[in-house]
C-alpha positions in Angstrom: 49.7 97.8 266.6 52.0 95.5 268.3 49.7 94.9 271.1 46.8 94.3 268.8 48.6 91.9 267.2 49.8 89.8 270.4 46.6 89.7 271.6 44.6 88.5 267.7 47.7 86.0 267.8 46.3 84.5 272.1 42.8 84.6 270.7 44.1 82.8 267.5 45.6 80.4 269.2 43.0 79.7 271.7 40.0 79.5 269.8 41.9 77.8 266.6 41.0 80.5 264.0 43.6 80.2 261.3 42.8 83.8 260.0 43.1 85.9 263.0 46.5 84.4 263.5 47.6 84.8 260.3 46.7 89.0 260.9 47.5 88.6 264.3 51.2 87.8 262.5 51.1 90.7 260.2 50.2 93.0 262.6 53.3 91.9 264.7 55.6 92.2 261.9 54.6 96.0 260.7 54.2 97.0 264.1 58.1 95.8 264.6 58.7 97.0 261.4 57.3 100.8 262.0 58.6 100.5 265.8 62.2 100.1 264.5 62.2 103.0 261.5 60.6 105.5 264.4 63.8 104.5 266.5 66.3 104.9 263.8 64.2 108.5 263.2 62.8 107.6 260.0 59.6 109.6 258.9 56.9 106.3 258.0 53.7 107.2 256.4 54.5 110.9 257.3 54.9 110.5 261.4 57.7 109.9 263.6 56.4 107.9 266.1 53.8 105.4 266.3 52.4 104.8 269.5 
């Protein structure tokens, strides 16, 4: 999710389309988000680990 998320945010960037940064964002942020509850062992949407 993270990775999906950098690279929407590149192509954003590059090609100056306001909405695939803004998800680009978002993406970044849950990914972070779910990345840091799996480390801390917290169960999100019913898995561990998100990879």
């Amino acid at each position: 999710m993270i990775t999906l998320g950098v690279i929407l945010l590149i192509v954003g960037f590059l090609l100056h389309m306001p909405l695939v940064w803004g998800i680009g964002i978002l993406l970044c942020i849950f990914g972070l988000i779910f990345a840091v509850l799996g480390a801390l062992g917290r169960l999100v949407f019913g898995r561990r680990h998100f990879f």
